[in-house]
C-alpha positions in Angstrom: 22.0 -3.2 28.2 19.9 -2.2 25.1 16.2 -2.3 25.5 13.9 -4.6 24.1 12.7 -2.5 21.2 16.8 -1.7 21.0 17.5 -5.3 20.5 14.5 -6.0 18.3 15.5 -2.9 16.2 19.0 -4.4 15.7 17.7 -8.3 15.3 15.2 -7.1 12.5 17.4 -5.3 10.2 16.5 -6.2 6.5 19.0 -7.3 4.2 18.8 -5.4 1.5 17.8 -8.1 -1.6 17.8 -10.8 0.9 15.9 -13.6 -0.8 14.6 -16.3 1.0 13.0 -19.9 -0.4 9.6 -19.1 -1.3 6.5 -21.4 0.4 4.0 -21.7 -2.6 1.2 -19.7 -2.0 -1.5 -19.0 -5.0 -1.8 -16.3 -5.9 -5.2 -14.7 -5.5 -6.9 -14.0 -8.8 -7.4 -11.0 -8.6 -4.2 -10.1 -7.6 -2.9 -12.0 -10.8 -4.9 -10.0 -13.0 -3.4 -6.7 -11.2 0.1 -7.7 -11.6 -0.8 -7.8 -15.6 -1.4 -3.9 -15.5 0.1 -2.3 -12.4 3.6 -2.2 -13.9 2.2 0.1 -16.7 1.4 3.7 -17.2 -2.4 4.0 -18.1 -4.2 6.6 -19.1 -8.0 7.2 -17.6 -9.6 5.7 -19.8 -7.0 2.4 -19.9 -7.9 2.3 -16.3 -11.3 2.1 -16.2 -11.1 -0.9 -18.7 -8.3 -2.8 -16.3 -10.5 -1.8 -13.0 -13.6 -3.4 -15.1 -11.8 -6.4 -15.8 -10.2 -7.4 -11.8 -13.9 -6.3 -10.9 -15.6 -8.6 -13.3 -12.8 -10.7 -14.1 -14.9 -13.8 -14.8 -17.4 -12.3 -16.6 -14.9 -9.9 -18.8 -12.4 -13.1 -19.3 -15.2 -14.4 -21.7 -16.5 -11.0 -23.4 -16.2 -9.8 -27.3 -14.6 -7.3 -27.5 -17.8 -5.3 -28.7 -19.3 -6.6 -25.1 -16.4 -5.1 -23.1 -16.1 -1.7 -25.0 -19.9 -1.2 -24.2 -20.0 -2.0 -20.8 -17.2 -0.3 -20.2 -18.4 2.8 -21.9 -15.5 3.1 -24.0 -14.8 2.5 -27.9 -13.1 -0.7 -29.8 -9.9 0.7 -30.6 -9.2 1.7 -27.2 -9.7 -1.7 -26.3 -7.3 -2.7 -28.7 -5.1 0.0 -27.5 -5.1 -1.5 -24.3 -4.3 -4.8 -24.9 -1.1 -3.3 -27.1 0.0 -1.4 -24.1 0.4 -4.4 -21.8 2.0 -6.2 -24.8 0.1 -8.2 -26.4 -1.0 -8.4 -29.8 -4.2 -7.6 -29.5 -7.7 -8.1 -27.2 -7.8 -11.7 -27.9 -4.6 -12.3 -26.8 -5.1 -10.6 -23.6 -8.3 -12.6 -23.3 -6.5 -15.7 -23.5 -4.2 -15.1 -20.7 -6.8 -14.1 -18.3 -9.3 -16.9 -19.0 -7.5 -19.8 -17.1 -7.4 -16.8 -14.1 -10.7 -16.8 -14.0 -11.5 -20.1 -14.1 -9.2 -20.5 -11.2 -11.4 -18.0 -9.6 -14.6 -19.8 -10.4 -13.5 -23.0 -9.0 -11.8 -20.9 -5.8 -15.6 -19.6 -5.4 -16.9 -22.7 -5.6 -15.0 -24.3 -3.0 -15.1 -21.7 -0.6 -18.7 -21.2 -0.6 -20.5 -23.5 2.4 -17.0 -22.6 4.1 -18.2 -18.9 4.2 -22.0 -19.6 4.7 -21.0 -21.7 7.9 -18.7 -18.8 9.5 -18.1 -15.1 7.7 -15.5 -14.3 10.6 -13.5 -17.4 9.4 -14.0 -16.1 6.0 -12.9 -12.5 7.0 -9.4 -14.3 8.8 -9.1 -16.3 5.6 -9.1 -13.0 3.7 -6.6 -11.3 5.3 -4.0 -14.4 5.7 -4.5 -13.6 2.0 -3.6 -10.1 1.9 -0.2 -11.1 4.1 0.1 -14.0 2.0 0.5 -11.8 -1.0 2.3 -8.7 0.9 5.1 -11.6 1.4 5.2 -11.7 -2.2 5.5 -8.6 -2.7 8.4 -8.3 0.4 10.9 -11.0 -1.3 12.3 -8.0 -3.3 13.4 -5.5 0.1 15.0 -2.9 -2.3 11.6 -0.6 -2.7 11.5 -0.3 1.0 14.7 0.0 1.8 14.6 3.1 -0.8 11.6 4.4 1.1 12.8 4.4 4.8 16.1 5.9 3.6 13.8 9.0 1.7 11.8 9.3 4.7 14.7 8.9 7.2 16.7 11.9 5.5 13.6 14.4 5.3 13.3 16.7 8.3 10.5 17.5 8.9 8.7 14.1 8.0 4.9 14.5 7.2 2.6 11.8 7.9 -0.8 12.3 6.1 -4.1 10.0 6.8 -7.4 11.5 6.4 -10.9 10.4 7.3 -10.3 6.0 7.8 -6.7 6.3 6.9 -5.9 8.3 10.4 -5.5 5.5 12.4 -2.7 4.1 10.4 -0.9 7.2 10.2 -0.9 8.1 13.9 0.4 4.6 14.7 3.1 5.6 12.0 3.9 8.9 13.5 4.1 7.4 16.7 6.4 5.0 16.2 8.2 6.9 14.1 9.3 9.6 16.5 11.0 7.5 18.4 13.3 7.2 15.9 13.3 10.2 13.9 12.9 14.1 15.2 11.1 15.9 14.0 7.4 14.1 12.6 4.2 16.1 11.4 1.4 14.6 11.4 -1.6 16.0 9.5 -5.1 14.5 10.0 -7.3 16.8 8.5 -7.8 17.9 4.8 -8.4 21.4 2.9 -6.4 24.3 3.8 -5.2 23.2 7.0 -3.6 20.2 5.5 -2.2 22.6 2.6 -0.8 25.1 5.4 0.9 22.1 7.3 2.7 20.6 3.9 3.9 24.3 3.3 5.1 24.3 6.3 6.9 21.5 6.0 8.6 21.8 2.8 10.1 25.6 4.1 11.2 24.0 7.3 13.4 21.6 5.0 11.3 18.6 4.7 11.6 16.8 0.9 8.5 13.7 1.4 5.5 12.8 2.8 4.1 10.0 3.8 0.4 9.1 3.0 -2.3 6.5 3.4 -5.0 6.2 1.0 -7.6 3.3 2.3 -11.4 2.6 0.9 -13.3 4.8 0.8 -10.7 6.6 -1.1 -11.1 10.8 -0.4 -10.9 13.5 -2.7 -9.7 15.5 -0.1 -6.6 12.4 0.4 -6.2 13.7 -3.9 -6.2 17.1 -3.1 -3.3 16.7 -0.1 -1.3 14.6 -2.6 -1.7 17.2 -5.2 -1.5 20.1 -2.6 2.1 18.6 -1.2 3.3 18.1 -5.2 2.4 21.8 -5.8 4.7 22.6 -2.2 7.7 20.5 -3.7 7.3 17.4 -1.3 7.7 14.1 -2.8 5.1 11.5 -1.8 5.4 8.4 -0.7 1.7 6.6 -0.9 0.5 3.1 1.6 -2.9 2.1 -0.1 -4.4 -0.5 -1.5 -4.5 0.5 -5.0 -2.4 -0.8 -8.1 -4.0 1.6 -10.2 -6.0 4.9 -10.5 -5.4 8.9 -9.8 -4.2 8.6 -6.2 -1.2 6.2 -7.7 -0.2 8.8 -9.9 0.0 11.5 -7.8 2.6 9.2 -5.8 5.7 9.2 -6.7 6.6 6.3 -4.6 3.1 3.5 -4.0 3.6 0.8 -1.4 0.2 -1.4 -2.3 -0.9 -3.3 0.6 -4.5 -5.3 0.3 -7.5 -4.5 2.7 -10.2 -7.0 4.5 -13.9 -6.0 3.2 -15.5 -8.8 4.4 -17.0 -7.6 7.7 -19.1 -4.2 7.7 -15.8 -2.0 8.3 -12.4 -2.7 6.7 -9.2 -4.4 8.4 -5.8 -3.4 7.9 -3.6 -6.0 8.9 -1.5 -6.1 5.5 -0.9 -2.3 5.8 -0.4 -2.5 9.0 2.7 -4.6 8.8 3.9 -2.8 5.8 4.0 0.3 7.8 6.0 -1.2 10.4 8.1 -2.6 7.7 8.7 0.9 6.6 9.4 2.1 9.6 11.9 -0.5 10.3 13.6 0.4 6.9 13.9 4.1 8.5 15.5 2.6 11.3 18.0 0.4 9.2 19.2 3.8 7.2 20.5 6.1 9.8 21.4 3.2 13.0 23.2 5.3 15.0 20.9 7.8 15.2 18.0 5.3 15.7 19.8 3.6 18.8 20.7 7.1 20.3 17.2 7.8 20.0 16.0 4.4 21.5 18.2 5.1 24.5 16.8 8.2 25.1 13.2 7.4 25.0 13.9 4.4 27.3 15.4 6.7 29.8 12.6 9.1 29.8 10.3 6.4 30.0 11.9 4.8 33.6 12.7 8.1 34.7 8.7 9.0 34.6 7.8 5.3 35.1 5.7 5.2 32.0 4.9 1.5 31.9 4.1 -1.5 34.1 6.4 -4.0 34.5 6.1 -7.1 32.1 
């Protein structure tokens, strides 16, 4: 009889562009004003003019574009060039569609205000159901992670890189995923010994690594990503960024939102798209996955790892 992490291997099996009727959620606002730029290539400077405007989006909604170019610290014309980029004609244009987002978000901040006074714990809840809320989203197209487990499935070794905050995430990744793939690395630590483990793992026959990239974002995490590029591992990147230089040192970016609310950060949008990764990895090779499952089970009564449920 299969196991209950057999059977719930086998029940959870994503269909690859399964699409499912959508409940309407809103959209957050900022996440609206990412999904104008994250499908673009920008350069440095086009990204510090897109990060201005989801940091300040109802204040940059409503600038010149004189304003914007000085606060942002760069000139008119690359303004312009911006706007052009995402497609539209011109600044004004691009003004114009993110005014009514960030009137949405004035009147979302309005109502939500005594509502956070009275409890910021509610508030911090309320902020993640937000971040799953838009993961769904994200999750009603399953070819993207689908794509990754299969990568990550075929590359033996597997490296699983989290540095500094991120480390949690990736040991719950590498744990799980040993179960179900043989032979995971999991590297913790930046500098040389994370450069001596990639190379390691790319002569041993591995092609990708994983990686998590959560605030505050390391330059160390930047120099692994770089570091496993100059080894000839592909990488596969779980952060919370749309945007910036860790994104483009990825050649594959799974974006999943973070709670800030509370003095430290909460991962429960990442968290699930991890295990929807991993379940991915256990979609693409199932025979391997359930002789593996097996296995581990056996090991586990033999040595009487667990209490009974």
């Amino acid at each position: 009889m299969a196991s209950g992490q057999q059977a719930r291997a086998q029940a959870a099996a994503i269909t690859p562009g399964r699409q499912e009727p959508e409940p309407v959620f809103a959209a957050a606002p900022a996440d609206r004003v990412r999904a104008l730029f994250g499908s673009h290539r920008l350069s440095p400077g086009q990204r510090r003019i897109a990060q201005y405007m989801i940091d300040h989006l109802t204040e940059a909604a409503f600038l010149s574009i004189t304003d914007l170019a000085e606060r942002v610290g760069v000139s008119q014309p690359s303004v312009t060039r911006f706007a052009t980029s995402l497609g539209y004609s011109g600044f004004p244009a691009l003004r114009e569609a993110l005014q009514p987002i960030a009137l949405s978000a004035v009147a979302g901040a309005q109502e939500t205000r005594e509502e956070i006074r009275r409890n910021e714990l509610q508030a911090a809840v309320d902020a993640e159901i937000a971040n799953l809320e838009s993961l769904r989203r994200v999750l009603a197209d399953t070819d993207q992670v689908l794509d990754v487990g299969r990568e990550l499935a075929r590359s033996v070794p597997l490296t699983v890189l989290g540095l500094r905050i991120s480390v949690s995430l990736a040991e719950y990744f590498a744990y799980a995923a040993r179960r179900i793939h043989p032979d995971v690395r999991l590297v913790t630590r930046g500098g040389s010994v994370a450069y001596d483990a990639l190379l390691q793992s790319r002569e041993a026959g591995g092609t990708w690594v994983l990686a998590y990239a959560m605030p505050r974002h390391a330059n160390e995490t930047l120099a692994a990503l770089r570091a496993a590029h100059s080894t000839g591992l592909r990488v596969a990147l779980i952060t919370d960024l749309t945007l910036g230089p860790l994104v483009d040192e990825a050649d594959v970016t799974l974006s999943a939102g973070t709670g800030s609310r509370l003095v430290f950060d909460s991962y429960s949008a990442p968290g699930v798209l991890s295990a929807a990764v991993l379940q991915a990895m256990a979609d693409a090779d199932p025979e391997r996955t359930q002789s593996r499952l097996e296995g581990y089970e056996q090991v586990a009564e033999q040595h009487d790892f667990f209490l009974e449920d």
